[in-house]
C-alpha positions in Angstrom: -64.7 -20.3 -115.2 -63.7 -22.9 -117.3 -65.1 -24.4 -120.9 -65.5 -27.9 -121.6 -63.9 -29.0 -124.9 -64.2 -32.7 -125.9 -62.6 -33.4 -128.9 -65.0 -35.6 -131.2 -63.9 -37.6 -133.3 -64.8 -38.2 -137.1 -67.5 -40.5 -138.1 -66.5 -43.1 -140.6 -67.1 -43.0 -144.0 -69.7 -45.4 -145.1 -67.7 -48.2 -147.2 -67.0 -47.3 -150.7 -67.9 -43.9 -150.1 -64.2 -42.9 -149.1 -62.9 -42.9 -152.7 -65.9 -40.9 -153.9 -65.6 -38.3 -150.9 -62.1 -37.9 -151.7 -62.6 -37.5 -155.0 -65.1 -34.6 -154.6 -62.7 -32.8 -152.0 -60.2 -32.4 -155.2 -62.5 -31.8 -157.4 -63.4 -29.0 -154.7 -60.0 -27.6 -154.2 -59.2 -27.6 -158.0 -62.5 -25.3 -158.5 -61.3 -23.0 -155.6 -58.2 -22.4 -157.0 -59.3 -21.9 -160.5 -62.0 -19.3 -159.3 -59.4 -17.5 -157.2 -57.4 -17.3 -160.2 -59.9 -16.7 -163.0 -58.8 -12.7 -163.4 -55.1 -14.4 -164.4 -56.1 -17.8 -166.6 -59.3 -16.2 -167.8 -58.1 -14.6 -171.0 -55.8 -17.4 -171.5 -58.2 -19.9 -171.5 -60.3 -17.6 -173.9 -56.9 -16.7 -176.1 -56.9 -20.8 -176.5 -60.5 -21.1 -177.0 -60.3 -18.1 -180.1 -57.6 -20.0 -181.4 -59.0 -23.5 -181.8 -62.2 -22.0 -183.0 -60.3 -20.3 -186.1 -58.1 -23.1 -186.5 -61.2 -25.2 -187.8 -63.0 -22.5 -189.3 -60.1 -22.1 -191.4 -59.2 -25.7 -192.2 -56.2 -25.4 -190.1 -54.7 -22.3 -191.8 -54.4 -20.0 -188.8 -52.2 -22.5 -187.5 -49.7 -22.3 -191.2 -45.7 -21.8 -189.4 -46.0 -19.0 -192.3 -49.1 -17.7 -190.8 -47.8 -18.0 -187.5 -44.7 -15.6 -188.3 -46.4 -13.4 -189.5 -48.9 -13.4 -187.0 -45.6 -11.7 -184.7 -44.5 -9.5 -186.9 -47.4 -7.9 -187.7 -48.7 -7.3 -184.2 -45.3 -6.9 -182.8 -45.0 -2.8 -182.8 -48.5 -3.6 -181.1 -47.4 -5.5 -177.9 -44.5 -3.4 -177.5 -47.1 -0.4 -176.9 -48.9 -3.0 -174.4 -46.3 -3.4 -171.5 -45.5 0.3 -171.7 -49.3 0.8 -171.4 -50.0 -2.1 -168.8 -47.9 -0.1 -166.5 -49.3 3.5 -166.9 -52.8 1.4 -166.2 -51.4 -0.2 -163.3 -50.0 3.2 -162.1 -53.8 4.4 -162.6 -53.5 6.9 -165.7 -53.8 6.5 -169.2 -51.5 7.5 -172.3 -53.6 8.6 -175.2 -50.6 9.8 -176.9 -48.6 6.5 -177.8 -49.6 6.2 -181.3 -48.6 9.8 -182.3 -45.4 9.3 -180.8 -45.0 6.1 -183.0 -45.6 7.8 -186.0 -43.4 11.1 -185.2 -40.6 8.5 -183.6 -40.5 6.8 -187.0 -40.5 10.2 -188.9 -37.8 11.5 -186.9 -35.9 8.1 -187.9 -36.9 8.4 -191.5 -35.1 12.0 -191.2 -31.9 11.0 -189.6 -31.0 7.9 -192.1 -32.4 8.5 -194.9 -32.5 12.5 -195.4 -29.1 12.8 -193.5 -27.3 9.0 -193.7 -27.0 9.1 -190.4 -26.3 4.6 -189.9 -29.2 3.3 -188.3 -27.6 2.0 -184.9 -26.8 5.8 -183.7 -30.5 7.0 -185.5 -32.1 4.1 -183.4 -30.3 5.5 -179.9 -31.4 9.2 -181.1 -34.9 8.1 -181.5 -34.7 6.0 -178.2 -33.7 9.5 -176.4 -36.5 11.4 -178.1 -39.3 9.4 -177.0 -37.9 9.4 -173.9 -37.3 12.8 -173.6 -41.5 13.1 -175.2 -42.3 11.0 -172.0 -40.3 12.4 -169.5 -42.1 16.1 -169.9 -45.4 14.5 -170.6 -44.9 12.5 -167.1 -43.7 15.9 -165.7 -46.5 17.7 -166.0 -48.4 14.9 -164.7 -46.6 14.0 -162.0 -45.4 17.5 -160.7 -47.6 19.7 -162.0 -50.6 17.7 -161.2 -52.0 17.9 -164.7 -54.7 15.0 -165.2 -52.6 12.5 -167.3 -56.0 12.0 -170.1 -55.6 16.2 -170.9 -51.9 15.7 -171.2 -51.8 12.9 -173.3 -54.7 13.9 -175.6 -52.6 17.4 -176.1 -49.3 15.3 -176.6 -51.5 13.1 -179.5 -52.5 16.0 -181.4 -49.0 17.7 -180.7 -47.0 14.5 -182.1 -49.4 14.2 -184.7 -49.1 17.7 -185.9 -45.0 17.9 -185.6 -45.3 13.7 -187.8 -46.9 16.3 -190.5 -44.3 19.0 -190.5 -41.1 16.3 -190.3 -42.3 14.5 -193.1 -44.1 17.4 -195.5 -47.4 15.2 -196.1 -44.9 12.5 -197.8 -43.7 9.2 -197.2 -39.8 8.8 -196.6 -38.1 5.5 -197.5 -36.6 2.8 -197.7 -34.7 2.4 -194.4 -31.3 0.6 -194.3 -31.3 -3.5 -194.2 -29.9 -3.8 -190.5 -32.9 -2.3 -189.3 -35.7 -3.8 -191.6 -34.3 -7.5 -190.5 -34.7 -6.4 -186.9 -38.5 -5.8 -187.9 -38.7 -8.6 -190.3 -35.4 -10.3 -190.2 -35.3 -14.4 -188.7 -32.3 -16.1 -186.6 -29.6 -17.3 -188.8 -29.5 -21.1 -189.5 -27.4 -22.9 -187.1 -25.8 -26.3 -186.7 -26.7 -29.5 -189.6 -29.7 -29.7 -191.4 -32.7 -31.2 -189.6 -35.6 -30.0 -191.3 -35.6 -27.6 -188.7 -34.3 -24.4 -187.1 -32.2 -25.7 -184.8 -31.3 -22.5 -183.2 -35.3 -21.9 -182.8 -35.8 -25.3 -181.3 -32.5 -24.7 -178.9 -34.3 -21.4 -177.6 -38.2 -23.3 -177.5 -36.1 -26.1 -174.6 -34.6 -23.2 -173.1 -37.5 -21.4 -172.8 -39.6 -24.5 -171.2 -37.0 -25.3 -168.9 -37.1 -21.5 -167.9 -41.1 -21.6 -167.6 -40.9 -25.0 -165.4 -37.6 -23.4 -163.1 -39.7 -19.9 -162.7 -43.1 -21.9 -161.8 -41.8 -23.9 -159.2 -39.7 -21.8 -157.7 -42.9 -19.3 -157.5 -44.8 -22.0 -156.0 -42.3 -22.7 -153.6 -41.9 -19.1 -152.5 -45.4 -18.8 -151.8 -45.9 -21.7 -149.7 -42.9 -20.3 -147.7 -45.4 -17.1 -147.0 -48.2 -19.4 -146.1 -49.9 -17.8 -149.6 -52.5 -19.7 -151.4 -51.2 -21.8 -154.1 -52.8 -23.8 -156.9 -53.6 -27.6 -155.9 -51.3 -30.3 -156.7 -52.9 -31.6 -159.7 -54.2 -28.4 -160.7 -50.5 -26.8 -160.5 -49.2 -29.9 -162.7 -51.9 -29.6 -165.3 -50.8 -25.8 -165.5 -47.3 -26.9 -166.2 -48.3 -29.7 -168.8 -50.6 -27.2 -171.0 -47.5 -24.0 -170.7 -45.1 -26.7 -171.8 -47.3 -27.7 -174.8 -48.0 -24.2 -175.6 -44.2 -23.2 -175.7 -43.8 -26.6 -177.7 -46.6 -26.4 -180.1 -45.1 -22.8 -180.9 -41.6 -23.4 -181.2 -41.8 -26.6 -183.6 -44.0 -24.3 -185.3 -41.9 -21.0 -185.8 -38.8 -23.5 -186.6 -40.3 -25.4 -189.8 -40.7 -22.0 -191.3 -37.6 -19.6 -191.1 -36.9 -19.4 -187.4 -38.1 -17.0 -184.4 -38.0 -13.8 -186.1 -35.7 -11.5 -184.3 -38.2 -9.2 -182.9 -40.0 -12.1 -181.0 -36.6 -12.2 -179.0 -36.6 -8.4 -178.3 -40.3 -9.1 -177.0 -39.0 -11.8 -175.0 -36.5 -9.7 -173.2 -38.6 -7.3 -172.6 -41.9 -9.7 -171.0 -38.8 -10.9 -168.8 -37.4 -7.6 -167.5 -40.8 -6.0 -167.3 -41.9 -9.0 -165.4 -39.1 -9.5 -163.5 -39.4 -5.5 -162.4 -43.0 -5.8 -161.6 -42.7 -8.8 -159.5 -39.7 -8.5 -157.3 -38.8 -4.8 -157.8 -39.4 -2.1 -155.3 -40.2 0.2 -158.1 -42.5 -2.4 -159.8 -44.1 -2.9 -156.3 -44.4 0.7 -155.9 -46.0 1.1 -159.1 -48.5 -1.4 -158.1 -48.9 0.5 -154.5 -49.8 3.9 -156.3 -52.4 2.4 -158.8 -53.9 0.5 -156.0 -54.4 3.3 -153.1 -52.0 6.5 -153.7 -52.6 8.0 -150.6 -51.9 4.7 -148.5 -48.7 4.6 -150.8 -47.7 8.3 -149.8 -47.8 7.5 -146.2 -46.0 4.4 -147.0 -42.8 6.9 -147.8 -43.8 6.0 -151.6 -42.4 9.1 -153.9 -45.1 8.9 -156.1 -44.7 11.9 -158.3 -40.9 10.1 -159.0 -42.6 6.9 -159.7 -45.6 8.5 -162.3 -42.5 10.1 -163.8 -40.4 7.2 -164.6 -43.7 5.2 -165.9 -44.6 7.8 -168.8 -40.6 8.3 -169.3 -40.8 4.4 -170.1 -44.0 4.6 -172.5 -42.4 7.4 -174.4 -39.2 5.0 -174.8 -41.0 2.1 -175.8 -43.3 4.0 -178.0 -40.3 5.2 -179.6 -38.9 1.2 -180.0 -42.6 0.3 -181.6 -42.4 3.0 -184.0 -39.0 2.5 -185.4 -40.2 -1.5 -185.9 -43.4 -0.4 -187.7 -41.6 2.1 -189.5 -38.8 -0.5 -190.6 -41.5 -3.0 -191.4 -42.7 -1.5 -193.8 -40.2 0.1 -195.1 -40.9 4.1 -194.9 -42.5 6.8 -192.6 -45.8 8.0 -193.3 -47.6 10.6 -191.8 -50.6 8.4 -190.9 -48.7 5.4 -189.2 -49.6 4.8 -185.9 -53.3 5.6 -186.0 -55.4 4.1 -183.4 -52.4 2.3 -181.6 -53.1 3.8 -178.6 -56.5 2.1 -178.4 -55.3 -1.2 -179.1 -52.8 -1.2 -177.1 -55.2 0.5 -174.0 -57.4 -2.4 -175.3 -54.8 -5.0 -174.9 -54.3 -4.1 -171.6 -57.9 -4.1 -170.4 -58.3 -7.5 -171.9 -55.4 -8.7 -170.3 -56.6 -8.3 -167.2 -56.0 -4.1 -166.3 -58.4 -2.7 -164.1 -59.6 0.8 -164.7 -59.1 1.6 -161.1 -55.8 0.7 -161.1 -53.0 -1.7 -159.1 -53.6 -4.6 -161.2 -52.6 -5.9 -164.1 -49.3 -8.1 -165.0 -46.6 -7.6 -168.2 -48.0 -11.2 -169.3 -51.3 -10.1 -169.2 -50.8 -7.6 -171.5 -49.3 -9.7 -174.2 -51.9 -12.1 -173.9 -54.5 -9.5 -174.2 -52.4 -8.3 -177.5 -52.7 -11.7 -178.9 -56.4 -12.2 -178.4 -56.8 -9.0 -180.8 -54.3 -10.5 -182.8 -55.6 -13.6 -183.3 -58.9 -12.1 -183.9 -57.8 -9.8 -186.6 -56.0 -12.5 -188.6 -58.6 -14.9 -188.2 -61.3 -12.7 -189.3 -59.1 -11.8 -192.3 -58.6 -15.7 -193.4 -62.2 -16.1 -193.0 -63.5 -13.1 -194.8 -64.9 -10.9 -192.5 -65.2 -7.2 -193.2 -63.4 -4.6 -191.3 -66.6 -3.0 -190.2 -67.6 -6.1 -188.7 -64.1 -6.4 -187.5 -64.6 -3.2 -185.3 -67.9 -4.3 -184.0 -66.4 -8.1 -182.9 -63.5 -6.4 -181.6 -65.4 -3.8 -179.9 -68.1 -7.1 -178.1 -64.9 -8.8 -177.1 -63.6 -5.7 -175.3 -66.6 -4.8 -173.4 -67.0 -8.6 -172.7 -63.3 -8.4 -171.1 -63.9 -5.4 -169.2 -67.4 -6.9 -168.1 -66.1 -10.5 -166.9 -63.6 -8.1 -164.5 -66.4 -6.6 -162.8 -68.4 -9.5 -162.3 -65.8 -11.4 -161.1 -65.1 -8.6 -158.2 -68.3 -8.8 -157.0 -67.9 -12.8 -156.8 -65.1 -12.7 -155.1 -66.1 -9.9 -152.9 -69.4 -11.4 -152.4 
């Protein structure tokens, strides 16, 4: 039996239709590829919308370079706790536990150097070690004892809490010594002639962009190679052209004040090795795996009670880093730091782009998701809005985040 196939060829367009039909074909692809990738350029479209909207509303003064420096340092200790956080999401459990450890973390610092003079580079390893070693049995008894990870993290909150109180006596312990307050508040040293500039900031704002163009491409490329989808031409170009101007606008920014403050670079290596782990890893792909369908990944030869292990072993260590910064930034230990870190940085995460179910989520979304509360909570300061409206905004824009998740599932699924 055989089945007549005639190949038919296209009608012409109708004269000066061509242009117009062509036209509406990119117009096409570019609205494809921005709805596939709405869960990833969602929030930063919406970080950039929040931004201009408190730039005007405060005549500009959101965008001040002081304002802007300050804008890192003081939600800093906050996207630390974020990337730990976006990967105990991604690994589908939850730490309620982090801001406790902050506080203890910066207690037991406030012990070692100023109680006992131990110098600050040896405390800061010590304290390092300790929230690790909090993690590592909290991810224990998850992962090997089976323990939900919600029970054992709300007993490590009140536990860390508790032990903050004992450490400290109900008092506040300071000052701590000047090497580690300019890693929490401390700028680059000036560099090079005088330009009206930082130059050493600028020199790290080209680096950056050519780093951002190089990783872009090469992503683009590497997809194509797999026969992925990839964002259109013109689409992919205008994504270049508006990270460009982002990394630009910032930099020129941050260098006609003082300079990138120091713990904007110690976020920066971390958003790279996080990333870099997540993306081309096998443990960041097995993290993924777990979150995404555990018992898929066990048959996979995943080791999945190794894997949850190392993830809270990495939260307590970088719960430890956020508190020591906090603790350094302002300039003592106090048995009530850290309170309610552990839901902003949980909320980071969710606005970033985390789903509740797990396996998805990225290190950049986290920050991103950081700097939309951030942004919020200094613009609603320099316009004068109360801290109880604060809450409820913050609280809308979460639910909105979480919300604009699930609908976009069902779009896509539909």
């Amino acid at each position: 039996m055989s089945t007549d196939v005639t190949a038919k060829t296209p009608a012409p367009a109708p004269p000066g239709k061509s242009g117009s039909a062509s036209g509406e074909g990119l117009l096409q692809l570019m609205l494809d590829g921005m709805r596939r990738n709405m869960r990833q350029y969602g929030m930063l479209f919406a970080l950039g919308l929040i931004v201009v909207l408190f730039a005007v509303w405060t005549n500009g003064d959101l965008l001040l370079p002081r304002n802007v420096s300050n804008l890192v340092l003081q939600n800093s200790y906050i996207l630390i706790l974020a990337i730990g956080m976006m990967l105990v999401i991604i690994a589908g459990h939850i730490d309620l536990s982090v801001g406790s450890l902050t506080a203890f973390v910066g207690a037991m610092g406030a012990v070692l150097m100023v109680n006992h003079d131990i110098s600050w580079p040896i405390a800061l390893v010590m304290c390092l070690a300790i929230g690790g070693a909090a993690g590592a049995a909290q991810g224990f008894l998850i992962a090997y004892l089976g323990i939900p990870s919600f029970i054992v993290t709300l007993a490590g909150m009140l536990t860390f809490r508790g032990l903050t109180e004992i450490f400290l006596k109900g008092q506040t312990i300071g000052p701590f010594p000047d090497g580690l307050q300019k890693v929490a508040n401390g700028f680059l040293p000036e560099v090079g002639p005088n330009t009206n500039y930082h130059n050493l900031t600028l020199l790290l704002g080209i680096g950056l962009i050519a780093f951002v163009v190089f990783q872009e491409v090469r992503d683009r490329k590497r997809q194509q190679e797999f026969s992925l989808d990839v964002l259109p031409t013109n689409l992919f170009l205008l994504k270049l052209v508006a990270l460009i101007a982002a990394v630009l606008t910032v930099t020129m920014l941050l260098a006609s004040y003082k300079g990138a403050p120091v713990v904007l670079l110690i976020l920066g290596v971390l958003v790279a090795g996080f990333g870099y782990l997540m993306r081309n890893a096998v443990i960041g792909r097995h993290i993924y795996a777990i979150g995404g369908n555990l018992p898929a990944a066990k048959l996979s030869g995943v080791k999945d009670k190794k894997v949850t292990f190392l993830v809270f072993l990495n939260m307590g260590m970088l719960a430890a880093l956020a508190g020591l910064v906090f603790a350094a930034r302002f300039n003592a230990a106090s048995p009530k730091a850290g309170l309610n870190f552990e839901l902003e940085a949980i909320a980071a995460s969710f606005i970033g782009g985390a789903s509740m179910s797990g396996g998805v989520g990225t290190v950049l979304g986290a920050i991103i998701g950081g700097l939309v509360l951030g942004v919020l909570n200094n613009g609603m300061n320099l316009v004068g809005i109360g801290t109880d409206w604060q809450q409820v905004i913050k609280g809308l824009v979460l639910l909105a985040a979480v919300g604009f998740d699930v609908w976009n599932k069902r779009k896509v699924g539909s």
